[in-house]
TIRO-2110 file (N, C-alpha, C; in Angstrom, 1 decimal):
// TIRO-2110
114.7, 82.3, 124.4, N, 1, A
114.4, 83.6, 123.8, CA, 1, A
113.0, 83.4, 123.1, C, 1, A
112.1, 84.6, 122.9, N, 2, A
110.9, 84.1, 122.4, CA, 2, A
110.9, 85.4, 121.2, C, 2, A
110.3, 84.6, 120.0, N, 3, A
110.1, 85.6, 118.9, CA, 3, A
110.0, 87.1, 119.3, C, 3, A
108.6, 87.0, 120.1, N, 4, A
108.1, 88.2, 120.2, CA, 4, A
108.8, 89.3, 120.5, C, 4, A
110.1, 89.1, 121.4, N, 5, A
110.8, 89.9, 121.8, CA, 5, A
112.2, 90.7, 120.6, C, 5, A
111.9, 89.7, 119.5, N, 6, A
112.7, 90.2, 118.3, CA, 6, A
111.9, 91.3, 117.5, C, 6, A
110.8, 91.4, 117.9, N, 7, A
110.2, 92.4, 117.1, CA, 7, A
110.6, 93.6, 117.1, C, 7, A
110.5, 94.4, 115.8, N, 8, A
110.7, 95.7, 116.3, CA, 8, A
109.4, 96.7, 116.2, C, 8, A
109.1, 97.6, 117.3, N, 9, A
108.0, 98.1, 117.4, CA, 9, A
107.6, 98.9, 116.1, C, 9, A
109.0, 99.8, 115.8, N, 10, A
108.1, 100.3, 114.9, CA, 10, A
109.5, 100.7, 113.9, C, 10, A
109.6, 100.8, 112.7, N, 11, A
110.7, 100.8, 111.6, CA, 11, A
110.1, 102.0, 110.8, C, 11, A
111.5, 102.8, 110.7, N, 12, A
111.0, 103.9, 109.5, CA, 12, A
112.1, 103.7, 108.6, C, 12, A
112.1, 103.9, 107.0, N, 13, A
113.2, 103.9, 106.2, CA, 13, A
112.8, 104.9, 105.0, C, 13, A
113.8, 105.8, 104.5, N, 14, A
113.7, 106.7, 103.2, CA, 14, A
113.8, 105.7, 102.4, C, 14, A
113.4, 105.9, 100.7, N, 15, A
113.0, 105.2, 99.9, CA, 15, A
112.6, 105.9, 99.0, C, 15, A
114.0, 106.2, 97.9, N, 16, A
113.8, 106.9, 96.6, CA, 16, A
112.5, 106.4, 96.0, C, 16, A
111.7, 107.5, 95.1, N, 17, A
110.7, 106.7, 94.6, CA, 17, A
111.1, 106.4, 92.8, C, 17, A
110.3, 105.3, 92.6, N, 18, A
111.0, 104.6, 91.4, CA, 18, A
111.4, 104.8, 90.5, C, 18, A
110.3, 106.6, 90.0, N, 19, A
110.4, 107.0, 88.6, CA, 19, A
111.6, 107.6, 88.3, C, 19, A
112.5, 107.2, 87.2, N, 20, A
114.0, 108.1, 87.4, CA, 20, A
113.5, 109.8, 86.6, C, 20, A
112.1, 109.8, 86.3, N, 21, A
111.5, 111.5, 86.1, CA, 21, A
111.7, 112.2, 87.1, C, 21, A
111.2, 111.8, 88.6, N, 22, A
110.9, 112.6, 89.8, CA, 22, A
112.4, 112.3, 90.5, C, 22, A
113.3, 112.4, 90.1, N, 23, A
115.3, 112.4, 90.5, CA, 23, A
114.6, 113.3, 91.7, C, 23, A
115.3, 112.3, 92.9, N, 24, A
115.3, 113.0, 94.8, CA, 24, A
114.2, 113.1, 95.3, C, 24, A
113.3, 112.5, 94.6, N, 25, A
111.9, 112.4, 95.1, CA, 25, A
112.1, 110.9, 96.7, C, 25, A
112.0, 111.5, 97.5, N, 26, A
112.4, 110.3, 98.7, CA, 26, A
111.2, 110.6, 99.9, C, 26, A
110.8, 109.4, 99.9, N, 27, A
109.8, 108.8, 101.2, CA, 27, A
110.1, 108.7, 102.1, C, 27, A
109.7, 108.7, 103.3, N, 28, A
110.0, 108.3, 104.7, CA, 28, A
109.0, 107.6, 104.8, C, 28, A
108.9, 106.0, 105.0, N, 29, A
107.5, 105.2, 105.6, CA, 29, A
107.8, 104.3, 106.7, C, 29, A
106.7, 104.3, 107.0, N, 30, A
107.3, 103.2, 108.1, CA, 30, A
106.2, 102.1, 107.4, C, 30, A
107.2, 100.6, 108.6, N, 31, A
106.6, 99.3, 107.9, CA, 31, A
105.4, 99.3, 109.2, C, 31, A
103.9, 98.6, 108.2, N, 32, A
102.6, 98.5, 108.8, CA, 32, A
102.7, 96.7, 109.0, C, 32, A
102.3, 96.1, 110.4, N, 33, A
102.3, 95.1, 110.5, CA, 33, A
100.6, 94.4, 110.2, C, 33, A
100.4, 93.7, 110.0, N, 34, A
99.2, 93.0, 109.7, CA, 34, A
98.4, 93.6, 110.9, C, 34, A
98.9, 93.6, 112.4, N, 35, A
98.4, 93.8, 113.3, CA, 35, A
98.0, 95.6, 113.3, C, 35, A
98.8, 96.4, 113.0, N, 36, A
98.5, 97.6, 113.1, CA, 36, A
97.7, 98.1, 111.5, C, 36, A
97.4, 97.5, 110.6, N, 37, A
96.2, 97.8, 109.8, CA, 37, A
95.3, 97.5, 109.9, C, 37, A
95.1, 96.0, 110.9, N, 38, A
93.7, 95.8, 111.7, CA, 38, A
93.6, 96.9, 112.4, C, 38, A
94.2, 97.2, 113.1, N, 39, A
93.8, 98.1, 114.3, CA, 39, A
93.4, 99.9, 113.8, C, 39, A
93.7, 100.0, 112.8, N, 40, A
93.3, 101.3, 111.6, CA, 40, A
92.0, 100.8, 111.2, C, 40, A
91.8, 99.9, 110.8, N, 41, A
91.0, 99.3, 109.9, CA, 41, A
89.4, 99.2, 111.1, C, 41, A
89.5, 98.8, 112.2, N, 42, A
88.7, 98.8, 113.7, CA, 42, A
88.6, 100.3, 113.7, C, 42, A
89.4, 101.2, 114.1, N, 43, A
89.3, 102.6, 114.2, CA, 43, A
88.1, 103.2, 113.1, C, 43, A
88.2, 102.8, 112.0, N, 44, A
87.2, 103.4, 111.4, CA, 44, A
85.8, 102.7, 111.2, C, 44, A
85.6, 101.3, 112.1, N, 45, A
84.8, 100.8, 111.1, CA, 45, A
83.5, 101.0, 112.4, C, 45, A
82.3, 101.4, 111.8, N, 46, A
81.1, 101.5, 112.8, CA, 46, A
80.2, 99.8, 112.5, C, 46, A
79.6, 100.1, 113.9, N, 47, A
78.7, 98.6, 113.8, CA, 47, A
77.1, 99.0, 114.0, C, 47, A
76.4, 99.3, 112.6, N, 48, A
74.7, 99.7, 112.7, CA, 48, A
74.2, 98.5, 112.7, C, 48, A
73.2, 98.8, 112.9, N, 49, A
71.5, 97.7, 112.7, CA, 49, A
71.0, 97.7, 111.2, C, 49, A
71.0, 96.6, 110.5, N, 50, A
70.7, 96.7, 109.1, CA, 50, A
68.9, 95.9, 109.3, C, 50, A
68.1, 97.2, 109.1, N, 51, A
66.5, 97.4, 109.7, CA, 51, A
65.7, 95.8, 108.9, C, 51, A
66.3, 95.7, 107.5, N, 52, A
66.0, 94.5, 106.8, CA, 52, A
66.1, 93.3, 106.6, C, 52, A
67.5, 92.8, 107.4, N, 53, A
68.5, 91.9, 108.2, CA, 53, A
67.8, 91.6, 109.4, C, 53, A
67.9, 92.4, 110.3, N, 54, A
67.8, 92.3, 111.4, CA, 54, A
69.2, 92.2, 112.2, C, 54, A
70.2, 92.2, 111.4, N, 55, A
71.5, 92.1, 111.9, CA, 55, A
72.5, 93.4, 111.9, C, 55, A
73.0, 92.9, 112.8, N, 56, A
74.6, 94.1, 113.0, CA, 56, A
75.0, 94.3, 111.7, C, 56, A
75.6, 95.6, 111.2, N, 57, A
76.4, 95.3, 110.0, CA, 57, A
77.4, 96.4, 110.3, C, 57, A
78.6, 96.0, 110.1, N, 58, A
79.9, 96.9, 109.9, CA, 58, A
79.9, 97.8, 108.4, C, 58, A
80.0, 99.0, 108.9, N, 59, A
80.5, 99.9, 107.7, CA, 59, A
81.9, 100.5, 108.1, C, 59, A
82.9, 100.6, 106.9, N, 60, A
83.9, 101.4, 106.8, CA, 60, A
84.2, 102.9, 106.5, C, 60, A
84.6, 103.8, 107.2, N, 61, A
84.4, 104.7, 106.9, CA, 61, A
85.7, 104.9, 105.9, C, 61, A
85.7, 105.1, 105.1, N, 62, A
87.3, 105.3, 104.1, CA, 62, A
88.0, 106.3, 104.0, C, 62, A
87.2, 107.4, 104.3, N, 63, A
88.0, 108.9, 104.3, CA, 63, A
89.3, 108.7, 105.4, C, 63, A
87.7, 108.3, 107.1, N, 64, A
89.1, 108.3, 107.9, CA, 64, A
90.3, 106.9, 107.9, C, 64, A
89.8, 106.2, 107.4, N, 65, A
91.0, 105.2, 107.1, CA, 65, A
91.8, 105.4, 106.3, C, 65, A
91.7, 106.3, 105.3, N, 66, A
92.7, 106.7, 104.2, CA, 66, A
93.4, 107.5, 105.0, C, 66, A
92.8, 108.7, 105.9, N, 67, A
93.5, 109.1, 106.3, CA, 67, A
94.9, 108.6, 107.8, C, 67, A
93.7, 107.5, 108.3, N, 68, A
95.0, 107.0, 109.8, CA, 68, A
95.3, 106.2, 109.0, C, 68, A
95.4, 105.2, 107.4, N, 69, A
96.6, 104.8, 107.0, CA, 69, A
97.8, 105.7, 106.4, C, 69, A
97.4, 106.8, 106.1, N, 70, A
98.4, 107.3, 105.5, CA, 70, A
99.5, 108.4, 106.7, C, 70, A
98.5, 108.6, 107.7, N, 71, A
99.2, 109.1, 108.8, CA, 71, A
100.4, 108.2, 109.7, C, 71, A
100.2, 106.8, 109.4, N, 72, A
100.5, 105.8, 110.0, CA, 72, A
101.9, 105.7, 108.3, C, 72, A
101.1, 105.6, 107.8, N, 73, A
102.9, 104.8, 106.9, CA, 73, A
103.8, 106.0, 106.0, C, 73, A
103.3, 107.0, 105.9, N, 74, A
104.2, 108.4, 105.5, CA, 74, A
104.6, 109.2, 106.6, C, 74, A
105.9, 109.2, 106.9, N, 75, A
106.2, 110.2, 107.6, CA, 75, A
107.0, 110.9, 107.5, C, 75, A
107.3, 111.0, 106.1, N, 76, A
107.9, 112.6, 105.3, CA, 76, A
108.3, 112.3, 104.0, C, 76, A
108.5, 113.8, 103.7, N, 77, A
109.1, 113.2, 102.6, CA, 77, A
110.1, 114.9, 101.8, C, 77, A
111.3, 114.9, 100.6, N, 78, A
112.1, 115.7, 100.4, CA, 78, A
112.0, 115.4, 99.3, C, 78, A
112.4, 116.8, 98.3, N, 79, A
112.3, 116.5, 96.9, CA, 79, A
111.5, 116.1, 96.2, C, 79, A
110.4, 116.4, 96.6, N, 80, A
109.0, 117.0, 95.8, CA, 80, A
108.8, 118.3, 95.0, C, 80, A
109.4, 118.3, 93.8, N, 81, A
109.5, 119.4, 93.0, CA, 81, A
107.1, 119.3, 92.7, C, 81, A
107.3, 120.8, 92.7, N, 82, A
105.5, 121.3, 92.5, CA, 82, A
105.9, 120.3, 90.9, C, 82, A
106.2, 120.7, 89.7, N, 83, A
106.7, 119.9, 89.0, CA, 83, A
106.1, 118.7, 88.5, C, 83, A
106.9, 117.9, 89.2, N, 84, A
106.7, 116.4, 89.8, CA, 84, A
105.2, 115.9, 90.0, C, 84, A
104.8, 117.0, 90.2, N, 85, A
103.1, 116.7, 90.5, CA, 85, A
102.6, 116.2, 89.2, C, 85, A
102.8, 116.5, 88.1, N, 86, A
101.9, 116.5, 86.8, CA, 86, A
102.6, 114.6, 86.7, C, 86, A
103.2, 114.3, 87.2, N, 87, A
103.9, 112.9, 86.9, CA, 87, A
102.7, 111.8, 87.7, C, 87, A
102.3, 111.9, 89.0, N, 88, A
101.8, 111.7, 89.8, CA, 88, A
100.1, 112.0, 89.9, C, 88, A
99.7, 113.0, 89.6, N, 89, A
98.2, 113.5, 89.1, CA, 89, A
97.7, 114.0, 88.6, C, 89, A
96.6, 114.4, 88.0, N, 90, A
96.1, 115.7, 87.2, CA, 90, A
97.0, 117.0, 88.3, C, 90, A
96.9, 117.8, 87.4, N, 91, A
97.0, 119.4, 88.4, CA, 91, A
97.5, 120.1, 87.7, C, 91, A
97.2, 121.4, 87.8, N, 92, A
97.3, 122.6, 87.3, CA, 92, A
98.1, 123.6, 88.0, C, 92, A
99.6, 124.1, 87.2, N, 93, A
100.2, 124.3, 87.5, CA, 93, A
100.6, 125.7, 86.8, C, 93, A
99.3, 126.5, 86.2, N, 94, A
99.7, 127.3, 85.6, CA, 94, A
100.0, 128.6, 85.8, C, 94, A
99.1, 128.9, 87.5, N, 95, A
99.6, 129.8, 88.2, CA, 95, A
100.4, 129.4, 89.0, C, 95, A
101.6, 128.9, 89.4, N, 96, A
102.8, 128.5, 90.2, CA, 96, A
103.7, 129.3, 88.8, C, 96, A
104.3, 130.2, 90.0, N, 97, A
105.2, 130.7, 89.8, CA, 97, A
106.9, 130.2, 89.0, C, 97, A
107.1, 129.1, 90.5, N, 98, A
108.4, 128.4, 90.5, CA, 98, A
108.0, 126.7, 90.5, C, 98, A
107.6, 126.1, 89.6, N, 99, A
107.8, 124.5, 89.6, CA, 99, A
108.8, 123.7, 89.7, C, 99, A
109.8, 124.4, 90.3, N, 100, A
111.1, 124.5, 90.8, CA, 100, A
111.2, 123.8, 92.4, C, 100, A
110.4, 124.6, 92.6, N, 101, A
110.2, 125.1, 94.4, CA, 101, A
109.8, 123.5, 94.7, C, 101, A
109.8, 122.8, 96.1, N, 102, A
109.4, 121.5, 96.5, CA, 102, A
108.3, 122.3, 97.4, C, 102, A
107.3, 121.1, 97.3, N, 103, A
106.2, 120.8, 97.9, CA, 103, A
106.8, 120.7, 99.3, C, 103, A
106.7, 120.9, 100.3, N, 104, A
106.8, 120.9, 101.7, CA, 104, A
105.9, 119.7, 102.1, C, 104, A
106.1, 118.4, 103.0, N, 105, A
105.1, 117.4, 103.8, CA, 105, A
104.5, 117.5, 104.7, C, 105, A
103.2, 117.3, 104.5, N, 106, A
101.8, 117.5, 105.5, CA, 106, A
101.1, 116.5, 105.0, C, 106, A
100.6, 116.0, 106.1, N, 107, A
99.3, 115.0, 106.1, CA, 107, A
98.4, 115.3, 105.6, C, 107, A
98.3, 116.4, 105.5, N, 108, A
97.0, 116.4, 104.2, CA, 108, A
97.6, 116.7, 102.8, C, 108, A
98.5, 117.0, 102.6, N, 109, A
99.5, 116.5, 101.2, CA, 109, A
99.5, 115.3, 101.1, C, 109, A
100.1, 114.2, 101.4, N, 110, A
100.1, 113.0, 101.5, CA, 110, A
98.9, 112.2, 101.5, C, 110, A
97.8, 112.9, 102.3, N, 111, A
96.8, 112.2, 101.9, CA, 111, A
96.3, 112.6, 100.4, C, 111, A
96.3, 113.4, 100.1, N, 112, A
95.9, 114.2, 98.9, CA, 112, A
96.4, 113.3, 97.6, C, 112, A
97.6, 113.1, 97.9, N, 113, A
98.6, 112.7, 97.1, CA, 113, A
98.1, 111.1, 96.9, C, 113, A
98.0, 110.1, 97.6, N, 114, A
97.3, 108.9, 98.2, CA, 114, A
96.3, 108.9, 97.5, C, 114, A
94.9, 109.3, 97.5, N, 115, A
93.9, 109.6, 97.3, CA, 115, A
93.8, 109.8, 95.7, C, 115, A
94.6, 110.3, 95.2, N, 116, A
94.5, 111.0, 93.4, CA, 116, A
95.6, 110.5, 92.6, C, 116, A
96.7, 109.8, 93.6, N, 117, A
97.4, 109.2, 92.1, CA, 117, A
97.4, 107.1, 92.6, C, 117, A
96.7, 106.7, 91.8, N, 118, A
97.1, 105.2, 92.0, CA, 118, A
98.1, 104.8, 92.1, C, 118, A
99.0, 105.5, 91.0, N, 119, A
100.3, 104.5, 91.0, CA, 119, A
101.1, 104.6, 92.3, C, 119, A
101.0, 105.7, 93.1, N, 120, A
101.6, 106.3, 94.5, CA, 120, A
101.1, 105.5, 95.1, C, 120, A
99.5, 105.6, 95.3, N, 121, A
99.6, 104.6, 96.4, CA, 121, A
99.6, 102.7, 96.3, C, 121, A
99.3, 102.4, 95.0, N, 122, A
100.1, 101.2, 95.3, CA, 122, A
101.4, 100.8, 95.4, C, 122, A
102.5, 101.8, 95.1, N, 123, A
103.7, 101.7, 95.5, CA, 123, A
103.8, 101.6, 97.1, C, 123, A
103.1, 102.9, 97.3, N, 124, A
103.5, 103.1, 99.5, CA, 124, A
103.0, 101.4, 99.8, C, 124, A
101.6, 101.1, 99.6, N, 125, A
101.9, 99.5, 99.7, CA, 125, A
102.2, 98.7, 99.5, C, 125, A
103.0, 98.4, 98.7, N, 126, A
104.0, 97.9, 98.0, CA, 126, A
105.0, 98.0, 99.0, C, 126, A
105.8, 99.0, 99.1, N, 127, A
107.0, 99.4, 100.2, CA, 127, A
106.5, 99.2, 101.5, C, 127, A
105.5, 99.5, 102.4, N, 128, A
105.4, 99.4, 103.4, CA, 128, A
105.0, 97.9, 103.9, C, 128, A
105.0, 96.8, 102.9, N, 129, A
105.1, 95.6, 103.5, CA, 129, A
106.0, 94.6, 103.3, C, 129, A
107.2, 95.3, 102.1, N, 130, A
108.1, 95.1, 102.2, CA, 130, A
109.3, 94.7, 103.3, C, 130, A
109.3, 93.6, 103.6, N, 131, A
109.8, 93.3, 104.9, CA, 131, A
111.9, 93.5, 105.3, C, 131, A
111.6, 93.5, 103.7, N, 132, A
113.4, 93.4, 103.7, CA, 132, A
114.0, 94.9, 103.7, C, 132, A
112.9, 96.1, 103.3, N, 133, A
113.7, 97.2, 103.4, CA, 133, A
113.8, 97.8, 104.8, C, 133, A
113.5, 97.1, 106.0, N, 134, A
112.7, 97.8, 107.2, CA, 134, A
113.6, 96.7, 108.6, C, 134, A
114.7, 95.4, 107.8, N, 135, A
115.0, 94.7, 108.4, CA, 135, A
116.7, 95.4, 109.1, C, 135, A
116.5, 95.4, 110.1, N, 136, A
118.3, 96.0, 110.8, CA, 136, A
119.2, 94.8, 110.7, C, 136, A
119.9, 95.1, 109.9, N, 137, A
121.2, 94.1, 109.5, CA, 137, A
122.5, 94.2, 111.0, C, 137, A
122.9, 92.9, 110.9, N, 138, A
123.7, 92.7, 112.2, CA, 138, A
124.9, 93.1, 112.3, C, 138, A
END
């Protein structure tokens, strides 16, 4: 039997998020392997001519990498009270009606979300390399 064939291609798991303020706030992520954040990380990165070098030089582009990481390790999420937002980022919530009401998930929510609260996104990676929450018990 060879390792490789124990792999699993790709693992998703829900995952309350920590703060007991945001109660039902739950993730969907999947686990990123070393190999598939290289391969995000390649996707965005260009190779110019540095005129004063004389050498290749790789730039990253970060927008689209924020974005194919976060398309790649959130893939939903429930119980996102509008609310919950002021926990997580600045925002202005003074014309919302119902702060009641849940945010709905979109990739450009998530990226948004990623992008403007630190502590979120070092949790998602935190969680998503997390090897034990993503492991299928026998």
């Amino acid at each position: 039997m060879e390792l490789k064939s124990l792999l699993s291609a790709t693992s998703t798991v829900s995952v309350d998020y920590p703060d007991p303020d945001l109660k039902g706030f739950t993730i969907s992520v999947q686990y990123m392997s070393r190999d598939l954040i290289q391969t995000l990380r390649k996707k965005a990165t260009t190779i110019g001519f540095n005129k004063s070098t004389r050498q290749p030089e790789e730039t990253i582009d970060e927008d689209l990498f924020y974005k194919l990481y976060v398309g790649s390790a959130i893939k939903g999420w429930t119980g996102l009270k509008l609310k919950y937002l002021n926990e997580l980022m600045p925002t202005d919530l003074s014309e919302v009606a119902d702060t009641e009401a849940e945010l709905e998930y979109s990739d450009d929510s998530a990226l948004t979300l990623v992008q403007n609260s630190a502590n979120f996104d070092a949790w998602i990676m935190t969680v998503i390399n997390d090897v034990s929450l993503f492991n299928k018990t026998v």
